[in-house]
C-alpha positions in Angstrom: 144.0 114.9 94.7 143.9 112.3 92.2 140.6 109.5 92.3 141.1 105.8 92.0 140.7 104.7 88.6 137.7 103.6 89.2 136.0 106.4 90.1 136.6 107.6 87.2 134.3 104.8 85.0 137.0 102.3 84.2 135.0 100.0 87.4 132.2 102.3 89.0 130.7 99.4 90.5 133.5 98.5 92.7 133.6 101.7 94.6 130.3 100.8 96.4 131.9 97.4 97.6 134.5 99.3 99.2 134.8 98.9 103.0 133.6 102.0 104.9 132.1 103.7 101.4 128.5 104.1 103.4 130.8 106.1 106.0 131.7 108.4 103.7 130.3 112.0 103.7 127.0 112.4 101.5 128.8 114.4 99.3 131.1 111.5 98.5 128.3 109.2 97.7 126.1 111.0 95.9 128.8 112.0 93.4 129.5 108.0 93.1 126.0 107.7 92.2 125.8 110.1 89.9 129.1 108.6 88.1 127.0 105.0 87.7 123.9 106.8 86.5 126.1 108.3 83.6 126.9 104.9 83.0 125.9 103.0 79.7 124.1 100.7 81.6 123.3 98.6 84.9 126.9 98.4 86.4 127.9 95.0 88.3 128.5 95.4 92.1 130.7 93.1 93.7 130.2 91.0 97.1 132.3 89.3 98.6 133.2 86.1 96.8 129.8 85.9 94.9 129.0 86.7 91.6 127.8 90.5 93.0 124.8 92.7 91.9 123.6 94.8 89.6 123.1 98.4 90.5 120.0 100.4 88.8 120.6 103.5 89.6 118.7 105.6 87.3 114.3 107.0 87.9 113.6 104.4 85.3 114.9 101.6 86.2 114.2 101.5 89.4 110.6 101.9 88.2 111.0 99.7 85.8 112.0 96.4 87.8 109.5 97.5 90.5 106.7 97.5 88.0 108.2 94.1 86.6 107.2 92.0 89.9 107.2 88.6 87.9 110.7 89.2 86.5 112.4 91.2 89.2 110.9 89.1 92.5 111.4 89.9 96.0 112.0 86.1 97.4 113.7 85.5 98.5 114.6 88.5 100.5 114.7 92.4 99.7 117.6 92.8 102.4 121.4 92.4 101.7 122.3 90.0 102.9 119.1 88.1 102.0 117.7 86.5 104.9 118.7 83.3 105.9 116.6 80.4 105.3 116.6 79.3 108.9 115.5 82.7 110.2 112.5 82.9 107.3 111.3 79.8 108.8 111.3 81.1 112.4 109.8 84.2 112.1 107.7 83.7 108.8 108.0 85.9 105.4 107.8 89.2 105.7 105.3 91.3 103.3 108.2 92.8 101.7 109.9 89.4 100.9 106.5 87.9 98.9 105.7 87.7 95.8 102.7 86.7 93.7 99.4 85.5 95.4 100.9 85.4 99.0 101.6 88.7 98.9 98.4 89.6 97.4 96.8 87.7 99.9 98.3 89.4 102.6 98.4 93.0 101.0 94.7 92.1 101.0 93.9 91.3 104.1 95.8 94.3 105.8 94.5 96.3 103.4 90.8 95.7 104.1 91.6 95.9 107.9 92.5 99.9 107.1 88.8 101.0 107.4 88.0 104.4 106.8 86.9 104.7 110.6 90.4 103.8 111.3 92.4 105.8 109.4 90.3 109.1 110.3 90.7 107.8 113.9 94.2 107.7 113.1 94.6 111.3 111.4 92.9 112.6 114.2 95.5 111.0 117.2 98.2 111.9 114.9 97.5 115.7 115.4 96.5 115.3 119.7 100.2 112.9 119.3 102.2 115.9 117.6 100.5 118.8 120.0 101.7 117.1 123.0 105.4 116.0 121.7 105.8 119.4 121.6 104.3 120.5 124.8 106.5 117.9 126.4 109.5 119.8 124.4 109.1 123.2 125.4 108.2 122.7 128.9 111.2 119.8 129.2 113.8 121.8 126.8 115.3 118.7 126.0 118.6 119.2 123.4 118.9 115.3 121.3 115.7 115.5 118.4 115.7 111.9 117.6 114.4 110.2 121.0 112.5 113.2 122.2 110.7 114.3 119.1 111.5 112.2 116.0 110.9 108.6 117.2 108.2 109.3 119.8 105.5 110.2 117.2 105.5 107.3 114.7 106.1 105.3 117.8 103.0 106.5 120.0 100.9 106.3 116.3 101.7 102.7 115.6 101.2 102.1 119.1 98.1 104.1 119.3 96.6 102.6 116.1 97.3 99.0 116.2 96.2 98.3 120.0 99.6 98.0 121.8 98.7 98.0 125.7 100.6 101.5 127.4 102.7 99.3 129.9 104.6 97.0 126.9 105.5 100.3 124.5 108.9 101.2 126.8 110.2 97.9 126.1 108.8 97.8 122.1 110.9 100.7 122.0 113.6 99.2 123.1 113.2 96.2 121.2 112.5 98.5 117.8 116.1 99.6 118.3 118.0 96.4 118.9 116.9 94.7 116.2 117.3 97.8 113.5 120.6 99.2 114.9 123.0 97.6 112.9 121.1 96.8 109.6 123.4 97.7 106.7 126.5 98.9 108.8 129.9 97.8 108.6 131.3 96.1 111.5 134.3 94.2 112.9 134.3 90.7 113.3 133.2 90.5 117.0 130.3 92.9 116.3 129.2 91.2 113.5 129.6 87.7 115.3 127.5 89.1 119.0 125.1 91.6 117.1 122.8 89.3 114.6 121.7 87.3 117.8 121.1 90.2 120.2 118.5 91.6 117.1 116.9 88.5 116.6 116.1 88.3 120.1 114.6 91.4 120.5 113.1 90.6 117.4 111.6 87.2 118.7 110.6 88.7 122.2 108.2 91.8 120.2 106.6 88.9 117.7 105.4 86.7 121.0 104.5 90.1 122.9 102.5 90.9 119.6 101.4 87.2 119.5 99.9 86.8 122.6 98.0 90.2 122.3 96.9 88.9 119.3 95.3 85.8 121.1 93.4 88.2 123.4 91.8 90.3 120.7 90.4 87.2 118.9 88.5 86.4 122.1 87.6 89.8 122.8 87.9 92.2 120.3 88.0 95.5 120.2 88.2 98.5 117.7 92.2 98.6 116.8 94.0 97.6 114.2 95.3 93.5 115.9 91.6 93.1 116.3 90.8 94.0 112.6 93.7 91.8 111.3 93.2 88.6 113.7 89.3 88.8 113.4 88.1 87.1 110.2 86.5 89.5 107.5 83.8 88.9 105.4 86.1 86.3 103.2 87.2 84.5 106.2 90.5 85.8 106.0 92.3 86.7 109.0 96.2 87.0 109.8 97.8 83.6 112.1 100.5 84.6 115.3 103.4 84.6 112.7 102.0 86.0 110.2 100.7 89.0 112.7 104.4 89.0 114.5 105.9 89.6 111.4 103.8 92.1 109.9 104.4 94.1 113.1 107.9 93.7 112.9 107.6 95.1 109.4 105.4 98.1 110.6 107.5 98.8 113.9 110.9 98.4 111.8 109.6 100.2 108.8 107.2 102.5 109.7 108.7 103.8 112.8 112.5 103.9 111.6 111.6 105.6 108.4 109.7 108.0 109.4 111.8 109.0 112.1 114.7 109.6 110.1 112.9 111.4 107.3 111.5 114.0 110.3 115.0 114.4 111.8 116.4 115.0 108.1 113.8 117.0 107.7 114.4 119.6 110.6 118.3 119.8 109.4 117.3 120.8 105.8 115.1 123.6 107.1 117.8 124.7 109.2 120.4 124.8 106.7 117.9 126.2 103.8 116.6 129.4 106.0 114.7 130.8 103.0 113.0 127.7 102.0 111.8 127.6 105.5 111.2 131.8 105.0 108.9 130.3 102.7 106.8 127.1 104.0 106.2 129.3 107.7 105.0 132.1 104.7 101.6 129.8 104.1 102.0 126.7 105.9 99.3 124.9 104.6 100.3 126.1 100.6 103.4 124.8 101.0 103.3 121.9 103.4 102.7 119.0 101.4 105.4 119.9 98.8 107.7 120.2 101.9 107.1 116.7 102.7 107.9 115.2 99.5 111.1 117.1 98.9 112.1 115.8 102.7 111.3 112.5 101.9 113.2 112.7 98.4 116.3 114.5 99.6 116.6 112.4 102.5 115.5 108.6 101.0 114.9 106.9 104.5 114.9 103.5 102.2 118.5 103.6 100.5 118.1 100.5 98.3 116.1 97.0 98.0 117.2 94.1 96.0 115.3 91.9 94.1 116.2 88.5 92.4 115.6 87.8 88.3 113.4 85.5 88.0 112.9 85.8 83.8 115.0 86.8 81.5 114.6 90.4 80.9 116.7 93.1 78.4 116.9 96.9 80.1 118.5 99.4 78.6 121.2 97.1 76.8 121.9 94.6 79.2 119.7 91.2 79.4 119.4 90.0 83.0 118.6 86.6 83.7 117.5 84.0 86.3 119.2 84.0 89.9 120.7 87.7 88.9 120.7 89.8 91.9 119.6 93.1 91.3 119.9 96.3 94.0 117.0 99.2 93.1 119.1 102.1 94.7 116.2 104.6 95.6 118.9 107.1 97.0 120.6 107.2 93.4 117.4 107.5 91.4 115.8 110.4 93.7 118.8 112.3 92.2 118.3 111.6 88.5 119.2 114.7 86.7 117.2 113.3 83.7 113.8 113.5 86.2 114.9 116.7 88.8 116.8 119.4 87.8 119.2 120.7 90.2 118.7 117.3 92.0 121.0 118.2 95.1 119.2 121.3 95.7 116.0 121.2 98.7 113.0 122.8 96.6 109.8 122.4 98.3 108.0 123.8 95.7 109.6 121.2 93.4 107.0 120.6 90.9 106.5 117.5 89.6 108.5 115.5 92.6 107.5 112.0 91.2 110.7 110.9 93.7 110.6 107.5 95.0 110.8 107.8 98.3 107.7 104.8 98.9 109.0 103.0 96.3 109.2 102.6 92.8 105.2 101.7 91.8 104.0 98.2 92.0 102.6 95.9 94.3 105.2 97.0 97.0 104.4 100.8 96.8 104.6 101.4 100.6 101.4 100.9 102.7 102.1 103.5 105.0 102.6 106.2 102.8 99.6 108.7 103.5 100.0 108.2 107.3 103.8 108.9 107.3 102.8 112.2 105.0 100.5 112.9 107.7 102.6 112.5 111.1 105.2 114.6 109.0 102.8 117.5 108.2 101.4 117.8 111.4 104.5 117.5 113.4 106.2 120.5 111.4 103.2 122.6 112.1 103.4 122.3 115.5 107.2 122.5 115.6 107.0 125.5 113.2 104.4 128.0 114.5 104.8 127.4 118.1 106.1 130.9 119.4 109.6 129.7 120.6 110.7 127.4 116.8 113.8 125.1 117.2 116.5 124.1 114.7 119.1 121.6 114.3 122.6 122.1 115.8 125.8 120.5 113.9 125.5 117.8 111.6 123.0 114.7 112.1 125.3 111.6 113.7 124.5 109.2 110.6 124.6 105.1 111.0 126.3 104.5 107.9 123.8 102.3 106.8 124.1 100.5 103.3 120.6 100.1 103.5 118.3 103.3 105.1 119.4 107.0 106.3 119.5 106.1 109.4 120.1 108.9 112.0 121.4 108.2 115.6 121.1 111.3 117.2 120.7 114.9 115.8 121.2 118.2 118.6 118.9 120.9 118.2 118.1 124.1 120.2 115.2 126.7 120.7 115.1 129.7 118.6 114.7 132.7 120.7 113.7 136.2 119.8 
């Protein structure tokens, strides 16, 4: 069968705008990927009746422009669509939408709130979280991956590590999936006209559930993460109730979704790669970390970010300039031939694997990347070397997300001897 035109470089940007393109099988996209990549240059996408974006597609360009903050800015909104002004001023900016010394600021301030004592606190419930997810497995032989193993642990870990009370995490849950469910997939008109306000609800309803634990930890504290971010620090900085509800948003939305999805791509490729699984359950703790990273680069939980010009700026041959929308397409440039040979292949003893998977470098490189390396690490180990190992059945039900890999619901099954 004959491809459209495009496909074949006379418009590879247009293929991405198509309706339903993020339904399409993997296959199908990478191979569109890899036709823009072979492009001269950043290729124009088009949207809707705007002037469109520019797709950078290639390991160094997405590095480039994420190590360019000052000419490639976040504001006002890494999401496409960007968020609407009315909605910023609601909930408040989210980390990932600052730039400059507001996002310093903040960076700072959650930054310092990470003490050592927390994170080894953390490590250590991470492990006690991952043994008893898989207790509850094997003695409940459950058969859907995503809710009984792959969102309970980064779920129980955020949980666990910033405070949450055990009687509100049922309904975070809940919440956590409303208002991600449809981010980046195509829908009809009703949907798209009934969905936006049922996930800014749930949105709303886990920043004042947030808030108001917030208030209780400034008048008595105690040793988790709220009370370290709402408690002043030696420079008298301290997060306010928005500013708290929306960097838990961030962190439930982020750090939960992401992780989950990388774990439930995770079991899938070591399912359908048997001897690269041979091989990590050959020397678990040789082979572990290199498993991680080729998870999290073959399966890019974060598809794309945009970013807005804000100077004008040349890369390779084209000169962006201000109010150009730009798209850093982390899916695309975790496949650059130039960077990883054999890109489409699973390798975990791919080596170097500088994949951007956390980003691209700069003052957005993810904050949660060692704990999501460590939930990852220590769940596989426990689902690995139990006596009775498990392994995906069929193919992951995918969201068709334009903007993360998001999984819905994956089948698996014990392994018996």
């Amino acid at each position: 069968m004959t491809l459209p035109a495009q496909r074949h470089g006379t418009d590879p940007g247009r293929e991405l705008a198509e309706p339903g393109f993020w339904q399409q099988p993997t296959p199908h996209r990478l191979a569109a990927f890899a036709r823009l990549r072979a492009a001269d240059g950043p290729v124009l996408v088009p949207e809707g009746s705007g002037p469109g974006h520019w797709a950078l597609v290639r390991h160094a360009q997405v590095q480039e422009a994420s190590r360019l903050p000052k000419v490639f800015a976040s504001a006002p909104g890494v999401t496409t669509p960007e968020p609407a002004r009315w909605v910023r001023a609601l909930f408040g900016d989210s980390m990932v939408n600052l730039d400059g010394p507001d996002h310093a600021q903040l960076r700072k301030i959650v930054q310092r709130a990470f003490t050592p004592r927390l994170l080894a606190a953390a490590e250590e419930d991470i492990h006690a979280v991952a043994a008893r997810i898989v207790d509850d497995v094997l003695n409940e032989q459950p058969d859907e991956f995503v809710s009984a193993v792959a969102s309970r642990l980064p779920l129980e870990v955020i949980c666990n590590m910033m405070g949450i009370p055990e009687h509100y995490r049922a309904e975070i849950a809940d919440r956590v999936n409303h208002a991600s469910e449809n981010i980046g997939v195509e829908r009809g008109l009703a949907s798209r006209l009934r969905m936006p306000g049922r996930g800014l609800r749930a949105l709303a309803r886990m920043q004042r559930m947030v808030a108001g634990i917030g208030r209780e930890r400034r008048k008595n504290p105690t040793d988790d993460l709220i009370s370290a971010l709402v408690c002043a620090n030696v420079d008298g900085q301290a997060l306010g109730a928005r500013q708290l509800g929306a960097f838990f948003s961030l962190l439930m939305v982020a750090g939960v979704e992401t992780t989950r999805n990388a774990i439930t791509h995770g079991l899938t490729l070591l399912t359908d790669h048997a001897d690269q699984r041979d091989l990590l359950l050959s020397d678990f703790e040789k082979y572990a970390d290199g498993t991680v990273d080729e998870m999290i680069r073959h399966s890019t939980p974060i598809i794309q970010f945009r970013r807005t010009v804000a100077a004008e700026h040349t890369m390779d041959g084209h000169v962006f300039r201000p109010g150009d929308k730009v798209v850093l397409y982390y899916a695309s440039a975790n496949r650059d031939e130039a960077v990883f040979p054999d890109p489409d292949a699973f390798v975990i003893t791919r080596s170097p694997n500088p994949h951007l998977g956390f980003g691209g470098g700069g003052p957005h490189f993810c904050l949660g990347a060692h704990l999501a390396r460590v939930e990852m690490k220590a769940l596989f180990r426990e689902l690995l070397t139990r006596p009775v190992g498990l392994r995906a059945v069929g193919l992951p039900d995918l969201a068709g997300s334009n903007f993360d890999n998001r999984v819905r619901s994956l089948k698996f099954a014990f392994e018996r001897p």
